[in-house]
Gaussian input, Z-matrix of N, CA and C with variables (Angstrom, degrees):
# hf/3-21g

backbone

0 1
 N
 C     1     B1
 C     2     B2     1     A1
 N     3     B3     2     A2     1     D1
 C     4     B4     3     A3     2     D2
 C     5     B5     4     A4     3     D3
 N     6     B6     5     A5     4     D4
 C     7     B7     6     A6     5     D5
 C     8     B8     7     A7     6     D6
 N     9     B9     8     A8     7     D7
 C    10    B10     9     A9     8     D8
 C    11    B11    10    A10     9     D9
 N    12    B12    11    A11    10    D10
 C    13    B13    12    A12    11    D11
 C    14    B14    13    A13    12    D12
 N    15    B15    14    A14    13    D13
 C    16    B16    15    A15    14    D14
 C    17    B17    16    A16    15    D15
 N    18    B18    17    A17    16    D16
 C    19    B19    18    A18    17    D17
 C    20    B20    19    A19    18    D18
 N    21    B21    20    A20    19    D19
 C    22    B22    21    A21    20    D20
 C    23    B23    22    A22    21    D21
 N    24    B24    23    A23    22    D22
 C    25    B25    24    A24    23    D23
 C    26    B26    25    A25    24    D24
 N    27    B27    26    A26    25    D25
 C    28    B28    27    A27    26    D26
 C    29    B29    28    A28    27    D27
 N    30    B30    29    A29    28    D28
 C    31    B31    30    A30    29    D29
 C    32    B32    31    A31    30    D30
 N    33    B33    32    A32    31    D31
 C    34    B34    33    A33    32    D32
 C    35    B35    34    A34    33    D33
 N    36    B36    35    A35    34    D34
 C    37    B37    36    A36    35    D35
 C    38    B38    37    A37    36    D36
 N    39    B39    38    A38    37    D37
 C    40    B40    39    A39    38    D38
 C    41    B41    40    A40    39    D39
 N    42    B42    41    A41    40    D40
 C    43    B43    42    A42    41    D41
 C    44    B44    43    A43    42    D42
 N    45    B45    44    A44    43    D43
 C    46    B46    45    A45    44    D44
 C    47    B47    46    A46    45    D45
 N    48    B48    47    A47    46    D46
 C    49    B49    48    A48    47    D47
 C    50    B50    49    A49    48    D48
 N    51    B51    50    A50    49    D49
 C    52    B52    51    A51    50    D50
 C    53    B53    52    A52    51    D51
 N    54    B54    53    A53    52    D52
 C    55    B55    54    A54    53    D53
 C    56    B56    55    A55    54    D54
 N    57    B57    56    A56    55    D55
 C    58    B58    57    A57    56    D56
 C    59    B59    58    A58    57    D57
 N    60    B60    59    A59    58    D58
 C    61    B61    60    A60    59    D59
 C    62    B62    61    A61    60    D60
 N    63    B63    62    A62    61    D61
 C    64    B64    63    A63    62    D62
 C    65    B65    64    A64    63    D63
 N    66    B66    65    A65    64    D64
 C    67    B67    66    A66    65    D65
 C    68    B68    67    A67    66    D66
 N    69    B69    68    A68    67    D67
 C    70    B70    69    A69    68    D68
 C    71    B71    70    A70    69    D69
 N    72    B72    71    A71    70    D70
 C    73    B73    72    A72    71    D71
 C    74    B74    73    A73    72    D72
 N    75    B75    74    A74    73    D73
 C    76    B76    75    A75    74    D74
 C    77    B77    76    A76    75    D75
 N    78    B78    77    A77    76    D76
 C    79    B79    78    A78    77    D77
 C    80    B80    79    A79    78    D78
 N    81    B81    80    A80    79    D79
 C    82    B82    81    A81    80    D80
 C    83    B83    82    A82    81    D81
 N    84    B84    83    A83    82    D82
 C    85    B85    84    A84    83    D83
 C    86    B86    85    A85    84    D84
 N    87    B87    86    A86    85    D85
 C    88    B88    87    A87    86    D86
 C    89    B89    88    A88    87    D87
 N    90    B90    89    A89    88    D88
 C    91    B91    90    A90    89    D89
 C    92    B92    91    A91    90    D90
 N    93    B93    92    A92    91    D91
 C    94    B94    93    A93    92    D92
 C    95    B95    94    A94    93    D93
 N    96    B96    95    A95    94    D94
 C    97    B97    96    A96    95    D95
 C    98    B98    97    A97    96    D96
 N    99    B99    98    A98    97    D97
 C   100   B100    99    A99    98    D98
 C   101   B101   100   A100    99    D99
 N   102   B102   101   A101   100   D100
 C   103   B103   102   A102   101   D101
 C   104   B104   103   A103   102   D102
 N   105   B105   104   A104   103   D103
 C   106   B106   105   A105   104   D104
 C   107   B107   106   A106   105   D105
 N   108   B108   107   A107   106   D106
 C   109   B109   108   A108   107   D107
 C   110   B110   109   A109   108   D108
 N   111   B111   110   A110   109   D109
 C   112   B112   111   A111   110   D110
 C   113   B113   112   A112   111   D111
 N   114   B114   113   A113   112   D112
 C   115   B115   114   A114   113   D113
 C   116   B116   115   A115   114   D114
 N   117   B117   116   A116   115   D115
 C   118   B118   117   A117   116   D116
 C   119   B119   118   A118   117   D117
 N   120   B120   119   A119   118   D118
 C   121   B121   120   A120   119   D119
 C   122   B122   121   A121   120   D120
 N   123   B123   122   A122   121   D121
 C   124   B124   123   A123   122   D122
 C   125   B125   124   A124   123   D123
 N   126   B126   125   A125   124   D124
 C   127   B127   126   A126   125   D125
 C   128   B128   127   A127   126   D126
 N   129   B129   128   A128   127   D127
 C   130   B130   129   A129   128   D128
 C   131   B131   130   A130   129   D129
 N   132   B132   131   A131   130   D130
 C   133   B133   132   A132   131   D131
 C   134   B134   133   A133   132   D132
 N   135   B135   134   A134   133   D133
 C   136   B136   135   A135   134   D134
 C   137   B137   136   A136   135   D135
 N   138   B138   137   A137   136   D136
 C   139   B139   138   A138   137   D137
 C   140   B140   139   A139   138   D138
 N   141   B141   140   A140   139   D139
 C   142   B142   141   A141   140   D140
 C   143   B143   142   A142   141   D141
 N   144   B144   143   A143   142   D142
 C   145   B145   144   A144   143   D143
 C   146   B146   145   A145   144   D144
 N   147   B147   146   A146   145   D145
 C   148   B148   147   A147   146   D146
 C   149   B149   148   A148   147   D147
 N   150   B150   149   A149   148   D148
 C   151   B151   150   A150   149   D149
 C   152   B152   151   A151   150   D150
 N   153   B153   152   A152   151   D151
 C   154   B154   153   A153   152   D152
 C   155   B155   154   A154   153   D153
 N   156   B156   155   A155   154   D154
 C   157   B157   156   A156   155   D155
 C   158   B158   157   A157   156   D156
 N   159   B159   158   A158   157   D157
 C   160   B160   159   A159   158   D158
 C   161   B161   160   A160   159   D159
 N   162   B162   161   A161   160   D160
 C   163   B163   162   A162   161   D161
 C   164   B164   163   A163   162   D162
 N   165   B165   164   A164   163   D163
 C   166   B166   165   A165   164   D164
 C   167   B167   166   A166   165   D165
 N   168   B168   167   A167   166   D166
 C   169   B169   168   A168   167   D167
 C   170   B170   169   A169   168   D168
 N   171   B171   170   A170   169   D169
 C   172   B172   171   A171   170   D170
 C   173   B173   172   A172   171   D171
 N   174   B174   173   A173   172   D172
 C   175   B175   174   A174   173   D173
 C   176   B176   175   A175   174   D174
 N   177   B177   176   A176   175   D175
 C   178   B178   177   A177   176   D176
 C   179   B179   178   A178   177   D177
 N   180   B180   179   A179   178   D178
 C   181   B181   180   A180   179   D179
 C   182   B182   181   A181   180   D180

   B1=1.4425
   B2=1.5243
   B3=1.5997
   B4=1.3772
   B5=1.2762
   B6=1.9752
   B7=1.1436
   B8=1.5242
   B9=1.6822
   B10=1.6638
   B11=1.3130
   B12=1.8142
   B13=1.0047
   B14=2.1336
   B15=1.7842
   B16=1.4628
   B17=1.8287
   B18=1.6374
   B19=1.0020
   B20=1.6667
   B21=0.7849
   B22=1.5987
   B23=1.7293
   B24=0.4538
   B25=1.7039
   B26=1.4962
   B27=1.5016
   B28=1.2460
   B29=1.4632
   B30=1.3080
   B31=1.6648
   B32=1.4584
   B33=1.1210
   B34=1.1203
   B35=2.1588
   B36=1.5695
   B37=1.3575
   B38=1.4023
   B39=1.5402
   B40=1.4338
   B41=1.6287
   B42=1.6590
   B43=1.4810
   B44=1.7707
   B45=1.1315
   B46=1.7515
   B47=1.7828
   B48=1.0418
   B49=1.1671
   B50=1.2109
   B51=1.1727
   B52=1.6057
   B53=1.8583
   B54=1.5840
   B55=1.5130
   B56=1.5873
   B57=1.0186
   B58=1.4796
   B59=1.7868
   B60=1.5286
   B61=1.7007
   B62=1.2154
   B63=1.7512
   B64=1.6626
   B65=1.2431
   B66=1.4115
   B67=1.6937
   B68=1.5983
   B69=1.1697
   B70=1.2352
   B71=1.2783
   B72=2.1925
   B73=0.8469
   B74=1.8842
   B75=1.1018
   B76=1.3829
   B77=1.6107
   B78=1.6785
   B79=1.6542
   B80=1.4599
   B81=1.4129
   B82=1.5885
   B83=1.1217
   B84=1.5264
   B85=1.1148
   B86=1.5791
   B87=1.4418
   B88=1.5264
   B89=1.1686
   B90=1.7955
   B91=1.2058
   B92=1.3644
   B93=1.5862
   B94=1.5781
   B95=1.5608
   B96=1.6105
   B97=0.9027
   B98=2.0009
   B99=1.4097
   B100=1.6684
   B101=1.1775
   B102=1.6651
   B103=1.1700
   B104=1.6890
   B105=1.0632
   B106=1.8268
   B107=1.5598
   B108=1.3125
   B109=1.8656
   B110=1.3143
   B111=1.5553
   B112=1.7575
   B113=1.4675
   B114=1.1326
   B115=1.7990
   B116=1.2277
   B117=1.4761
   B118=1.2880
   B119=1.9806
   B120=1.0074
   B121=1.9198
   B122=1.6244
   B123=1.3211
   B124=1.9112
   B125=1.3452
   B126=0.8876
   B127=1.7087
   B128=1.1807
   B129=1.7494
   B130=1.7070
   B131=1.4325
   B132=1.7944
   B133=1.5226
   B134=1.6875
   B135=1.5882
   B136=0.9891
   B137=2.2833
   B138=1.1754
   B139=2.1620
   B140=1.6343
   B141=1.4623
   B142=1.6811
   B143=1.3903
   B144=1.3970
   B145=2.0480
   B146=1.0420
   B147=1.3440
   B148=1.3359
   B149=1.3995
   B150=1.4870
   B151=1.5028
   B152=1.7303
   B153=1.6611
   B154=1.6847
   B155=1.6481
   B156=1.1542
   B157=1.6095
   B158=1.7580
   B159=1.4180
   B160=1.5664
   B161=1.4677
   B162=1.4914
   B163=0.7096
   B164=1.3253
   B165=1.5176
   B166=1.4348
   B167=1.2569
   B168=1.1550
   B169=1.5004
   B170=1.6757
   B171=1.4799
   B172=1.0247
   B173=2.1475
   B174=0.9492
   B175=1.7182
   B176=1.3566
   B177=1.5783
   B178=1.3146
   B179=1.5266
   B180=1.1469
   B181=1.9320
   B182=1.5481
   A1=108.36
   A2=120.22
   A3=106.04
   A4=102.07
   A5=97.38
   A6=108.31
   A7=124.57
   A8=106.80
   A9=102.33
   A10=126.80
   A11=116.06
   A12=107.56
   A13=143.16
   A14=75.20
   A15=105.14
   A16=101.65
   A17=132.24
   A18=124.02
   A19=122.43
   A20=117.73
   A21=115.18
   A22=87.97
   A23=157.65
   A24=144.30
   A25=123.49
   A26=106.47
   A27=99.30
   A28=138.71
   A29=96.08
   A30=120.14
   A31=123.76
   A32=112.41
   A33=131.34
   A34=125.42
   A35=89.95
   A36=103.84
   A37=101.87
   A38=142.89
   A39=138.42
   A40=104.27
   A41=116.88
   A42=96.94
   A43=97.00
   A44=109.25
   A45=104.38
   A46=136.07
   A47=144.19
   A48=149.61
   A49=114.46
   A50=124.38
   A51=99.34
   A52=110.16
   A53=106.42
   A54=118.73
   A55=121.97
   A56=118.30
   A57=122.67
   A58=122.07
   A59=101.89
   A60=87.15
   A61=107.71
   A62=103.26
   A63=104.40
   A64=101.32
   A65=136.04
   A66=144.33
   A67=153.59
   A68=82.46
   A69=109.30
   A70=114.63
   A71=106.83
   A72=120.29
   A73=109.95
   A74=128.51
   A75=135.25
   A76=100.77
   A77=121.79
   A78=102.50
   A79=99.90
   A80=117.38
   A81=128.58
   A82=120.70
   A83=110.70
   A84=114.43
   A85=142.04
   A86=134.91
   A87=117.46
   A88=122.35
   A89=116.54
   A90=102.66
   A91=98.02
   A92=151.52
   A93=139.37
   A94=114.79
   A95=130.84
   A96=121.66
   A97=122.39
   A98=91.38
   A99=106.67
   A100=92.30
   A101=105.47
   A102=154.29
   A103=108.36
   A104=131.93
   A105=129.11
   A106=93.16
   A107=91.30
   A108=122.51
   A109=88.53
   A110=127.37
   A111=142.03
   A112=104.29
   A113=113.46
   A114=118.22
   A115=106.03
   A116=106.75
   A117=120.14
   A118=103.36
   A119=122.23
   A120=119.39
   A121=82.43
   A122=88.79
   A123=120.43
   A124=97.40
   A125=150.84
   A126=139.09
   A127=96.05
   A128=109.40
   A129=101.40
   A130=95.49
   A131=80.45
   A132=86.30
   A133=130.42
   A134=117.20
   A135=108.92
   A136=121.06
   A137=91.37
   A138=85.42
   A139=87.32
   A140=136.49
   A141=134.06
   A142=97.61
   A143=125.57
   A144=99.72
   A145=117.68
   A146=109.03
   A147=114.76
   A148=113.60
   A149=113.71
   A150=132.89
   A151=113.17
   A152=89.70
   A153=120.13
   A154=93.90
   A155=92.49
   A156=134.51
   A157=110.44
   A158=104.39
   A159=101.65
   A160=103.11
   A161=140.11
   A162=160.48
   A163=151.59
   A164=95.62
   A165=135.37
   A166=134.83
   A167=119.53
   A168=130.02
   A169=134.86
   A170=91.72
   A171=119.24
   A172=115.60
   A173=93.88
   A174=79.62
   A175=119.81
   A176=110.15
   A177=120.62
   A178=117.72
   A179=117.83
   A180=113.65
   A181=73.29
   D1=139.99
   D2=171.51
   D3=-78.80
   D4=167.28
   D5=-179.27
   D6=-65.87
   D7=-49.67
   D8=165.28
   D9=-39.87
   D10=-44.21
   D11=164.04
   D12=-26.14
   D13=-64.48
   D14=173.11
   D15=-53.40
   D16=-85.23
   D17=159.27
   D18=1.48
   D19=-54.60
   D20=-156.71
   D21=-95.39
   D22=-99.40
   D23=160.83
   D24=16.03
   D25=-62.18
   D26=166.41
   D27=-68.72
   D28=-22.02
   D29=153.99
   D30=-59.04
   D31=-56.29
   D32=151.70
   D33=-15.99
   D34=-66.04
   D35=179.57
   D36=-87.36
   D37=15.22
   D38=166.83
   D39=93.93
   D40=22.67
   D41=177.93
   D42=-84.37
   D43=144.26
   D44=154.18
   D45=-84.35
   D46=-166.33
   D47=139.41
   D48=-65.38
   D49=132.98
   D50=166.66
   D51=-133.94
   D52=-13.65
   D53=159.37
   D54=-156.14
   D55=158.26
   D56=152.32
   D57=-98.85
   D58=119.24
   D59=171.28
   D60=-100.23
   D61=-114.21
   D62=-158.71
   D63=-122.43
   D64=-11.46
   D65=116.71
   D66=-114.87
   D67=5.47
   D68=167.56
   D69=-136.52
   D70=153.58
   D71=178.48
   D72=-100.39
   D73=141.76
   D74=-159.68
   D75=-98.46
   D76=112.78
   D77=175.08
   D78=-124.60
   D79=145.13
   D80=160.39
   D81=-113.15
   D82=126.61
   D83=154.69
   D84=-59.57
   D85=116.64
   D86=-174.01
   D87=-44.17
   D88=-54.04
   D89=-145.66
   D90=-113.11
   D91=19.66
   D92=111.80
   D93=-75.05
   D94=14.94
   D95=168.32
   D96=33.09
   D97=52.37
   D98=167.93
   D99=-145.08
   D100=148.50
   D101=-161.92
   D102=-104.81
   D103=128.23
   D104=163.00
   D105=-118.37
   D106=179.84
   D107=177.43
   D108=-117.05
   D109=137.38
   D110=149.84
   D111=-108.82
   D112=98.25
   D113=146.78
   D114=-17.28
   D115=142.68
   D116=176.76
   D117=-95.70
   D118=27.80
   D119=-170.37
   D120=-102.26
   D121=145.23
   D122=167.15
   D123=-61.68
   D124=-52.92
   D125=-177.66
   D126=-102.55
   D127=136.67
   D128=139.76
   D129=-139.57
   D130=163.55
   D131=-168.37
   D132=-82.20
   D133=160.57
   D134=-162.22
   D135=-56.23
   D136=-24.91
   D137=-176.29
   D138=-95.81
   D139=26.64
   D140=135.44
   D141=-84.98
   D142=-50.57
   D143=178.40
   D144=-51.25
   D145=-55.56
   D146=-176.62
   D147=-32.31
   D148=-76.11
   D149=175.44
   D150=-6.01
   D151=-54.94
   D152=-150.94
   D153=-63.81
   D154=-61.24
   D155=-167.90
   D156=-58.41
   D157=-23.58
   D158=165.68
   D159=-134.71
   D160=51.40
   D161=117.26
   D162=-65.07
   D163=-41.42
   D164=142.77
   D165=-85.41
   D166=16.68
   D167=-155.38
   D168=-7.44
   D169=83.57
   D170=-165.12
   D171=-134.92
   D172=133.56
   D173=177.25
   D174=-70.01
   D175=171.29
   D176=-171.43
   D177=-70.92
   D178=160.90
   D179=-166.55
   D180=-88.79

């Protein structure tokens, strides 16, 4: 999946930004209040959405 892809989805379902590091971008969700890391690579692969995506508890794009 591209990453913009991914981005706009997670946006989508109410995650925010909450930092940039030094390869990854950091997103939280409000309302389970957990945090992931997103790679900064143009593709990632599909069981990394996944990962993201039930980590954050949120459904799949």
């Amino acid at each position: 999946m591209k990453r913009k892809d991914l981005i706009r989805h997670l946006t989508k379902e109410g995650c925010v930004l909450v930092r940039e590091g030094g390869k990854y971008s950091v997103f939280l969700n409000p309302k389970t209040n957990k945090e992931i890391p997103v790679t900064r690579h143009n593709e990632i692969a599909g069981f990394a959405v996944k990962k993201i995506c039930k980590e954050l508890g949120i459904e799949m794009p």
